[in-house]
C-alpha positions in Angstrom: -3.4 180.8 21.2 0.6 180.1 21.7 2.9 179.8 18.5 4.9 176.7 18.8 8.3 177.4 18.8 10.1 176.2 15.9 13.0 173.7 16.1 15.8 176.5 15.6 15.1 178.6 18.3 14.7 175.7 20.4 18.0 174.5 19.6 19.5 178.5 19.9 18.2 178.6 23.4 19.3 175.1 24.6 22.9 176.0 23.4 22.6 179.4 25.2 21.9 177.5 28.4 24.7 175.3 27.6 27.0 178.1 27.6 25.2 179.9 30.4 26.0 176.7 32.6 29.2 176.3 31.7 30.3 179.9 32.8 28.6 179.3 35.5 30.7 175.8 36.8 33.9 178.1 35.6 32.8 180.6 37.8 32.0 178.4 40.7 35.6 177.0 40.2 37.5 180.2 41.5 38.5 180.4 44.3 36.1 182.4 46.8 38.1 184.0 50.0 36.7 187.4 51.1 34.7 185.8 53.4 37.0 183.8 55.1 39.0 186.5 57.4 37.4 185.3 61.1 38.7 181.5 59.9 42.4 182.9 60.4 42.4 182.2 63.8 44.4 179.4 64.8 41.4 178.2 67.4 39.3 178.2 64.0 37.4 174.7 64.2 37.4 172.8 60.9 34.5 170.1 60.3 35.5 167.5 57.1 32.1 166.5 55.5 32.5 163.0 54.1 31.7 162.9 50.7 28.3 161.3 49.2 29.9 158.8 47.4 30.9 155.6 49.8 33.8 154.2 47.6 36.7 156.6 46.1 36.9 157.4 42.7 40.1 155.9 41.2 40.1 157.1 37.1 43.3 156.3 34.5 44.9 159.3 32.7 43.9 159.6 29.2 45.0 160.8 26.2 42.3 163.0 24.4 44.3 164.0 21.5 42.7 162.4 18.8 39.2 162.4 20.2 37.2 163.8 17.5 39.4 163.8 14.6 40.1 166.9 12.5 37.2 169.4 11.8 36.5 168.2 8.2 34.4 169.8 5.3 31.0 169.9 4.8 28.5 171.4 2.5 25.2 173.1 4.3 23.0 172.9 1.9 19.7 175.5 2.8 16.9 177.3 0.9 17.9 180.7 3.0 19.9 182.2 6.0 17.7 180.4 8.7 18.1 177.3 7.1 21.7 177.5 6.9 22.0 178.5 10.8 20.3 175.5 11.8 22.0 173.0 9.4 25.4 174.4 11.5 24.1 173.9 14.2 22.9 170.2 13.9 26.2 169.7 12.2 27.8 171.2 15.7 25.5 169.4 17.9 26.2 165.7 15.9 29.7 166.4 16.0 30.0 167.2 19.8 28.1 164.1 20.0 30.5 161.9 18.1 33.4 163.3 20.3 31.9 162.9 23.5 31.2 159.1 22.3 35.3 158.3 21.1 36.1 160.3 24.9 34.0 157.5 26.4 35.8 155.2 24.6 39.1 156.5 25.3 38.6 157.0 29.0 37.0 153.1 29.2 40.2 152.0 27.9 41.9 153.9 30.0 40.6 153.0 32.9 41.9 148.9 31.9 45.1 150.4 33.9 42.9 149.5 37.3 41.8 146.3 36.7 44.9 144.9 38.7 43.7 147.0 41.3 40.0 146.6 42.0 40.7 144.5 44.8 41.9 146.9 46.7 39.8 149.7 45.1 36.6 148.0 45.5 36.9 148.4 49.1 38.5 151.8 49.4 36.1 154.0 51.1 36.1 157.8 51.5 35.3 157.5 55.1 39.0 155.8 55.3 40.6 158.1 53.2 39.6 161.3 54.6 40.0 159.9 58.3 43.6 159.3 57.4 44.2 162.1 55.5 42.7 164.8 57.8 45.2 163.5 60.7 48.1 164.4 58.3 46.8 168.1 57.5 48.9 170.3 59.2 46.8 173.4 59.5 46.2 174.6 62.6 43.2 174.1 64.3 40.7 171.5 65.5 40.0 168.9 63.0 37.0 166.8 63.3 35.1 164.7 60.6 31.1 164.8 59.9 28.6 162.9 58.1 27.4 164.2 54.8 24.1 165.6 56.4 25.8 166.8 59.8 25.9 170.4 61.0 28.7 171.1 63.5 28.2 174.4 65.5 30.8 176.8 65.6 32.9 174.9 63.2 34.2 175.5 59.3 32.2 172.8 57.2 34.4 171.7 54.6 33.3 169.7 52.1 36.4 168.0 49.6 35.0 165.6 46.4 38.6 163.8 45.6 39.1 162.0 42.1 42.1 160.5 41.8 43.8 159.2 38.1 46.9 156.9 37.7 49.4 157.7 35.4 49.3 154.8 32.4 52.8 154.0 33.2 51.3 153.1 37.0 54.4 155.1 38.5 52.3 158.0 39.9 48.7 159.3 40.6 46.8 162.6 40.1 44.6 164.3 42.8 41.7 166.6 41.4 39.7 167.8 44.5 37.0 170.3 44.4 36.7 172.0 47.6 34.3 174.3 49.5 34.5 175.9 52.5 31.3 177.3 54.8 31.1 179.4 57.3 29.7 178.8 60.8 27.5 182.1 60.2 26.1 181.0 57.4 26.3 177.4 55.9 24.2 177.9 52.8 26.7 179.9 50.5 30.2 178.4 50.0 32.5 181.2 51.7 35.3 179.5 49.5 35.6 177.3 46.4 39.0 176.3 44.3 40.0 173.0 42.1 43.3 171.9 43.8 45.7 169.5 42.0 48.0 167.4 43.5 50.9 165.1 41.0 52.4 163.0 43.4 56.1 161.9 43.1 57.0 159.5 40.6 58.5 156.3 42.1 61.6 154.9 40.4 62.0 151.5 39.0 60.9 148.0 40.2 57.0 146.5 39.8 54.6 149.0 40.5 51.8 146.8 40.9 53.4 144.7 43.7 54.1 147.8 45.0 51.2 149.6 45.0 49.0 146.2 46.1 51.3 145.1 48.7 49.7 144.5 52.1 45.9 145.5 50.6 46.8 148.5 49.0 48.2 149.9 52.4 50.9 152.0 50.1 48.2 153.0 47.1 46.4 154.2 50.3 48.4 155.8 52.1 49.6 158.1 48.6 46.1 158.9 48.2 45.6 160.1 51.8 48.8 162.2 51.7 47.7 163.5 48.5 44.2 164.5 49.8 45.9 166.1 53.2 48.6 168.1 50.8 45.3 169.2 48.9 43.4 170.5 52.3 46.5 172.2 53.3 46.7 174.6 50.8 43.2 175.1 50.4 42.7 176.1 54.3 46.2 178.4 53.6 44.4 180.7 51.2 41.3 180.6 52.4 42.9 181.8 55.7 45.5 184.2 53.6 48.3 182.8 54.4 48.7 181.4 50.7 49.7 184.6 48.8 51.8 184.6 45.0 55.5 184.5 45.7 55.4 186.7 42.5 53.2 188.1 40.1 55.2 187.3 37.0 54.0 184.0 34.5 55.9 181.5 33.4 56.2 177.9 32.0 56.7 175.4 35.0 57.9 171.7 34.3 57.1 169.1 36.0 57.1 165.2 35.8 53.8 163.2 35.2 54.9 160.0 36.0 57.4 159.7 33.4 55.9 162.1 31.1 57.5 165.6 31.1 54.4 168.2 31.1 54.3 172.1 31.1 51.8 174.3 33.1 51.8 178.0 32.5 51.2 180.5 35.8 52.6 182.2 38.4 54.8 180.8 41.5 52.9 180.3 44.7 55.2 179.0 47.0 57.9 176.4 46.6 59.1 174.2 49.2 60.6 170.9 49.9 60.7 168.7 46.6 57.6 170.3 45.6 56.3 174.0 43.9 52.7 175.5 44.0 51.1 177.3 40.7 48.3 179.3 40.2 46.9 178.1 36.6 46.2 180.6 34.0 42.7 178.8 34.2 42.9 180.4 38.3 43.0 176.5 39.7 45.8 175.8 42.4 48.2 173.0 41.1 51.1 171.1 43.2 53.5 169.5 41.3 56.9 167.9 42.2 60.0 170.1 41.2 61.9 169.6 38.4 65.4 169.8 40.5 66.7 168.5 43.6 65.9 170.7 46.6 69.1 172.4 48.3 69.9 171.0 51.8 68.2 173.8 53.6 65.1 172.5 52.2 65.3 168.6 52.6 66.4 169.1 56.2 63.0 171.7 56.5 60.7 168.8 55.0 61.6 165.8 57.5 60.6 167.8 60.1 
């Protein structure tokens, strides 16, 4: 006859499966290119999976700050050692709880910042957005685009989720796009995996709103799919190697979040145009708009 398992170990293992998955996802999250040497080739075919999701995911930038409050004190009161264990652990598992809920919170009111915008959100699909933004990638290469449960012979499958996040100030957005890359040889193990993100310039003065809602969201649109395509490009770069570190060395990088000065530590990937790449200390590729004016060289290299 089994034992039943008491409520402590229960609640030991669940936790070690908690952190088991999340090392996992981290894992997942790096990028993944020693497989991707035979995509070099400029006749290398690339294959754009639409995403599941019909409609793009449009988010507003919160502040998590205050979520959850200080740590506070409490008493664990406990007959023994076991007892004591579990009583921090409840106590970890009710908190966690508590600041998951005030995120929720936070993010809902955040999100308010879109409300103007449904209209045109509503009826922004990813089909639209990856079919404009995969004609602006300027890897080389064919380019074609495929439905979620298409195989394409011969061809890279790659597969993008984008999630995009608009500055509270409504001056800017934020691409976040997971990406995975497949190979034609063998399309049931990502070859290549990264986080990519993309801050887009700010835009200076005037209404934003009119701006960005102006013939149906055609500009709001068209930001997102040059975001997505700058997103793409440097994802098919490394996984193709010709995105290498500019230098080894870390340091603090700048950049503007709308109007919001924020700081990202990592090392220099390439820098170009108005714009710099980082490799995150967390190993997740980052471009960002420079803090200074580009010299001539480089604005006249850009409009081309």
């Amino acid at each position: 006859m089994r034992r039943a398992l008491s409520p402590l170990v229960v609640q030991i293992a669940l936790l070690c499966q908690a952190a088991f998955t999340v090392g996992a996802h981290a894992t997942e999250s790096a990028p993944q290119t020693s497989a991707t040497e035979s995509a070099s080739a400029s006749g290398a075919i690339w294959a754009f999976r639409l995403p599941k999701e019909e409609s793009v995911s449009y988010r507003g930038v919160a502040n998590f700050d205050a979520a959850g409050g200080g740590p506070g004190a409490m008493m664990y009161p406990a007959p023994n050692a076991v007892g004591l264990l579990a009583a921090i652990i409840t106590h970890a598992v009710i908190a966690e709880s508590a600041r998951n809920s005030e995120k929720a919170k936070i993010q809902d009111e955040a999100d308010k910042i879109l409300l103007p915008y449904r209209v045109v959100l509503d009826t922004h699909t990813n089909r639209e957005l990856l079919s404009q933004a995969v004609r602006l990638v300027r890897a080389p290469g064919e380019k074609l685009i495929i439905q979620q449960t298409e195989q394409s012979s011969g061809a890279w499958i790659v597969e993008a989720s984008p999630t995009f996040w608009m500055v509270q100030d409504q001056s800017a957005f934020i691409l976040q796009n997971a990406i995975a890359m497949y190979s034609p040889n063998d399309s049931s193990k990502a070859a290549y995996r990264a986080e990519i993100t993309v801050v887009s310039l700010p835009r200076q003065g005037g209404d934003h709103q009119s701006f960005w809602t102006a013939d149906s969201g055609e500009k709001l649109k068209n930001e997102s799919a040059h975001l997505v395509a700058q997103s793409l490009d440097i994802a098919l770069k490394e996984a193709t190697g010709a995105l290498a570190p500019s230098s080894a060395v870390h340091k603090t990088f700048r950049y503007q979040e709308g109007s919001i000065e924020k700081m990202e530590r990592g090392e220099l990937i390439s820098s170009q145009c108005d714009r710099v790449v980082i490799r995150t200390l967390r190993g997740g590729l980052m471009s960002v708009p420079a803090r200074r004016p580009n010299q001539t060289a480089e604005a006249e290299a850009c409009s081309n």
